[in-house]
N, C-alpha and C positions, 0 to 999 in steps of 0.2 A: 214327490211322495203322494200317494193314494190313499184315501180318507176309508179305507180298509183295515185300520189296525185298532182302533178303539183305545187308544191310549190315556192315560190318564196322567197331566203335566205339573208342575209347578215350576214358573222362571224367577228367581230370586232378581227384584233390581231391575223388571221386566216391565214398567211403564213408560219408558224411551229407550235410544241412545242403541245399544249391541244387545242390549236385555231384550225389547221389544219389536227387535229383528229376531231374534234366536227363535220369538214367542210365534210370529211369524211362519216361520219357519218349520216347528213343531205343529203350528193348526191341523193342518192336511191330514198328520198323521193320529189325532186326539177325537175320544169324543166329550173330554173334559179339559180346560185350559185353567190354571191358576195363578195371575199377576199377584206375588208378593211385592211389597214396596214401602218404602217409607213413607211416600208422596205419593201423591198423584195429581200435581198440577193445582188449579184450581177445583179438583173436580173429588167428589166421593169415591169411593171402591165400588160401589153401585154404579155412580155415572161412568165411570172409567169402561169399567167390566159391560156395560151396556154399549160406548161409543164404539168399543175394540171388538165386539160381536159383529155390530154393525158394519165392519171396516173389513173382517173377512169375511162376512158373511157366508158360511158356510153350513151347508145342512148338516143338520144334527152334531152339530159342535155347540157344549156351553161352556162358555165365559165366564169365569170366576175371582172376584179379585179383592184380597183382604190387606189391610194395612198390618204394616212389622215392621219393626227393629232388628233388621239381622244380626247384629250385633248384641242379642239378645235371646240368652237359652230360652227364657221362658216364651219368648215370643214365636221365638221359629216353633215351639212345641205345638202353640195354638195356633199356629197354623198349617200346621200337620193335621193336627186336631180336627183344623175347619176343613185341610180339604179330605178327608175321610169322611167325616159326616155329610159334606156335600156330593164328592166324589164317588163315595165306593172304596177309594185308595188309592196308592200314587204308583204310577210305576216310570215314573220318568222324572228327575229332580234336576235341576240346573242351577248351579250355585254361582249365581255372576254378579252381587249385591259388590261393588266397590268406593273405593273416593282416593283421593290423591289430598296430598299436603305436602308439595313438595319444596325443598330446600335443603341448600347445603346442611351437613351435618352438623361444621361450625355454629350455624345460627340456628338449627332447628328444635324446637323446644320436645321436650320432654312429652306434653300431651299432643303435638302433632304426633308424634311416632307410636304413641301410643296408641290414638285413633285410631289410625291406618290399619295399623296391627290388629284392632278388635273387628275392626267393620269387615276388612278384606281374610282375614283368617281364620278368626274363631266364629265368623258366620260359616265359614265352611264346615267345620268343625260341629257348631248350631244346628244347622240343619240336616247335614248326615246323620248325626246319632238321632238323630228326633226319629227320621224316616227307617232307619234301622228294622226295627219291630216289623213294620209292618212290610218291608220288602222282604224280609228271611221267610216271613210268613207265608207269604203269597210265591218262595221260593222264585223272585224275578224281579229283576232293576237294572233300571241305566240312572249313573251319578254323574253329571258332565261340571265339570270346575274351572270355571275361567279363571287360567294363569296369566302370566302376560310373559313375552320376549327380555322384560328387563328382571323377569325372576330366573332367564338363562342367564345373561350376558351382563346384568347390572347397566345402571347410568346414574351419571354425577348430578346428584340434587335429589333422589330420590332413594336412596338407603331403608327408609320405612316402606314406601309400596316396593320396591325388590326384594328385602325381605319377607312380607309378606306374601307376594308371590311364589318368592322360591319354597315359602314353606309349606301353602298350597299345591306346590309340585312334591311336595317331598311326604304330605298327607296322602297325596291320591294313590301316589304308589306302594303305600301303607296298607293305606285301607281295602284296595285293592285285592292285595292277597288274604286280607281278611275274609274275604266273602264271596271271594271267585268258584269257592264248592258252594254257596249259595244257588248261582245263576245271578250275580249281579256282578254287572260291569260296571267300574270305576274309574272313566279316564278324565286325562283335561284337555284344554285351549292353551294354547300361548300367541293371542292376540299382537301384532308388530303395531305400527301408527295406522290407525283404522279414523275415517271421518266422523268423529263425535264431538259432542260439544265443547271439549276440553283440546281438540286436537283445532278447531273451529276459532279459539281466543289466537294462537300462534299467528306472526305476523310471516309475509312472504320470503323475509330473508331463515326466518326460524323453521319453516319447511324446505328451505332449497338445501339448505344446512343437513335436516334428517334426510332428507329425498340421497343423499350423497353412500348413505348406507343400506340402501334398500334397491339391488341388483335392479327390480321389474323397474324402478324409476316413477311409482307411485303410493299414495297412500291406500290402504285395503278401505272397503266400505263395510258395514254391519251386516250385509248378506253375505258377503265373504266366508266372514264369520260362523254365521248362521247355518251355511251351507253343508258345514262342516260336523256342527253340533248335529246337525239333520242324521248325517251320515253314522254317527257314532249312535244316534239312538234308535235307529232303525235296526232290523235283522239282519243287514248288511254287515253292522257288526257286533254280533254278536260271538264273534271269538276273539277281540279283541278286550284288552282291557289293562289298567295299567299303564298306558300309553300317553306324550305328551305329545300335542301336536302344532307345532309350529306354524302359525298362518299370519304369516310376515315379507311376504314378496321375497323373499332369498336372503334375511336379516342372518338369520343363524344357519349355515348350513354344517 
């Protein structure tokens, strides 16, 4: 992409892992970037936001990056909030704030699935209605929602992130026709096993195992990923919307 479009970003979940590929990803096309996050390491939103300018270095791109709770109305609001008053306004949102707690349903307690459910869903939820306003306003938006492959297809041990998932898929398509007389487009991701930190604990027999459902014979990387979001928030598509899109080596066809 071509640093022609003056975009203004926010990546929920964007200081590692598929969040800070996506963010990646997005630069080119931004002249404003905003890492939502709960963390960020050892480091401030300040130093983050300063080490991650540094890292694309790209002219006339700034680097913005404020601590949340996405799992938190009030929090996603204030940072809306921060990036209008620092920005201008948003017009590119990417909802990819997640966590896993996974376990059989026999054993798994009541506040794992609740977690799950708050962090991976109603941050969805958090922050589309916050950005709302001011995308109808400015009559233009792209909403990108990382779903995952097990919110298609399910798998054994994780009931609470596949429901969540799935219901993230079943919001985007909602919300969607909400606002498509807008000029905003609302689609998702559905991420297959992509190389992140959690895909990184798995031992070699526990990939040879997934690798057995995944046609290409690989796990996808964070650019994979990214490449995809890139696609969806550019002009390229902008008749598209509503849409889930499967980036899984051939998991679900």
């Amino acid at each position: 992409m071509q640093n022609n479009q003056n975009k203004r970003a926010i990546v929920t979940g964007g200081s590692r892992g598929i969040g800070k590929a996506i963010a990646t990803e997005l630069a080119p096309l931004c002249s404003d970037l905003l890492i939502s996050d709960i963390a960020f390491g050892n480091r401030t939103p300040e130093e983050f936001a300063a080490d991650f300018q540094n890292e694309l270095n790209l002219p006339g791109l700034k680097v913005h990056a404020f601590k949340a709770d996405a799992s938190s109305f009030a929090e996603a609001q204030a940072t809306i909030d921060f990036a209008v008053e620092k920005m201008g306004g948003v017009d590119i949102l990417i909802n990819n704030a997640g966590i896993t707690r996974d376990n059989l349903l026999l054993r798994m307690g009541e506040e794992d699935f609740d977690k799950v459910i708050t962090v991976n869903l109603k941050s969805v939820f958090n922050y589309s209605k916050a950005i709302l306003k001011p995308m109808i306003s400015q009559r233009y938006g792209k909403i990108v929602n990382v779903a995952s492959v097990v919110g298609v297809i399910g798998n054994a041990g994780q009931s609470n992130y596949a429901a969540s998932k799935a219901g993230v898929i079943g919001f985007t398509k909602s919300l969607a026709k909400e606002v498509a007389s807008r000029n905003i487009n609302v689609n998702a991701i559905a991420p297959g096993f992509i190389e992140t930190d959690m895909t990184h604990k798995l031992n070699d027999a526990q990939k040879e195992a997934l690798m057995k459902n995944v046609p290409m014979g690989r796990m996808g990387k964070p650019e994979d990923v990214a490449k995809v979001v890139g696609f969806l928030c550019s002009p390229a598509a902008d008749y598209v919307t509503g849409q889930v899109i499967n980036i899984d080596g051939g998991m679900v066809m």
